[in-house]
N, C-alpha and C positions, 0 to 999 in steps of 0.2 A: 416430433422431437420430444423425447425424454426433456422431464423438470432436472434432473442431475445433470443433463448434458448443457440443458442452457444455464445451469448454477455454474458450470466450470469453466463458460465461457466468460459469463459475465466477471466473475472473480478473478480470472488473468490479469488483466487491467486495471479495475481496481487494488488488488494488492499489491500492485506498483505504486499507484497512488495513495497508499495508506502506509508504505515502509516511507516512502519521501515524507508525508508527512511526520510520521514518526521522528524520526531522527532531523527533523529542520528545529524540532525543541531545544533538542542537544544532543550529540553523538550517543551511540548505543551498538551494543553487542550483541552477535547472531539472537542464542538465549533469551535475551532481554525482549527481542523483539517478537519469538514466538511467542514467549510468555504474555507478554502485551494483545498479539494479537487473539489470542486464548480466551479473554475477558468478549469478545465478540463472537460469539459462534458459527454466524457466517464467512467472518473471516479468518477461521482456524486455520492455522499452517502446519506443515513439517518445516522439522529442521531441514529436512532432505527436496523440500519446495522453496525453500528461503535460502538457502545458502547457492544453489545456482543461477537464483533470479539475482542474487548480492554482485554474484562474480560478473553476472551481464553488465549489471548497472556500473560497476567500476569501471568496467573495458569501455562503457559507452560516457562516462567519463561526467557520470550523473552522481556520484558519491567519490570519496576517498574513503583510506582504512588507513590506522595504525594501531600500534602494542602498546596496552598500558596494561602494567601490573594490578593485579590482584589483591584486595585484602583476604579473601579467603581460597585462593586456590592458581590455579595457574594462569599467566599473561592469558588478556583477553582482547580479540581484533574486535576495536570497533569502528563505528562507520559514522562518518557525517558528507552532508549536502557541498557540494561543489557550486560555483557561479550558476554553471547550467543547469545545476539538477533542481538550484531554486528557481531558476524561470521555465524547467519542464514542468517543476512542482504550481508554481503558481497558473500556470498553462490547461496542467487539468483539473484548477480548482473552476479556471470559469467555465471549462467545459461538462464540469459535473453540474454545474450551478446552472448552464445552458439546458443540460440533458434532464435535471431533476424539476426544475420548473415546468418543461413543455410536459413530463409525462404527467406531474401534477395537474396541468391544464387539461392532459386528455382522459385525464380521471374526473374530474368537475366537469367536462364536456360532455363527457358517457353519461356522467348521472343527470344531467339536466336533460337529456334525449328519452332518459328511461320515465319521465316525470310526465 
C-alpha cells in the first residue's frame, strides 16, 4: 500500500470527525470551514470534498443548515450540530481517545522491545 493511499483513507473519517467538531463551537459556513481546516495540513480540504460530505451529514441528520445574511457579500448556509450529531460527535471523541492511546501504547511497547 502506497503512504497516499493509507493518508486518504485514514482522513475520510477523521474529517467527519473534525467538521463535527468544528461547528459544535458555534455554527459556520462551508468557507469558513475550509479555511479552518487549511490551518492543518493534513487536514486540507476542497470545497468540492466538503460540501458533499456537508450534504451527507444533513441527510443523515448529524447537522442542520440555515441563511444568514452577510456583512460583506451574499447570504451564507451555515451549519450547526443536531441532538445526534453531538452524541456521534461525542462517540468519536472516545473512540479517537481509544484508538490514540493503544497506538501510543504500541509505540512505547516497540521501543521498550528495541532496548
Amino acid at each position: 500500500m502506497e503512504i497516499s493511499e493509507w493518508n486518504s483513507q485514514v482522513r475520510r473519517g477523521i474529517l467527519e470527525f473534525c467538521i463535527l467538531l468544528l461547528i459544535s463551537e458555534k455554527p459556520r459556513y462551508g468557507y469558513e470551514m475550509v479555511t479552518l481546516l487549511d490551518k492543518w495540513e493534513p487536514l486540507a480540504i476542497t470545497e468540492g470534498t466538503l460540501y458533499p460530505l456537508l450534504r451527507r451529514m444533513l441527510k443523515e441528520n448529524y447537522m442542520e443548515s440555515f441563511w444568514k445574511e452577510s456583512e460583506t457579500g451574499p447570504p451564507r448556509k451555515y451549519y450547526s450540530l443536531t441532538t445526534s450529531g453531538r452524541q456521534l460527535m461525542d462517540s468519536m471523541a472516545r473512540e479517537w481517545h481509544k484508538f490514540s492511546t493503544a497506538i501510543h501504547q504500541i509505540q512505547l511497547h516497540r521501543g521498550d522491545e528495541e532496548q
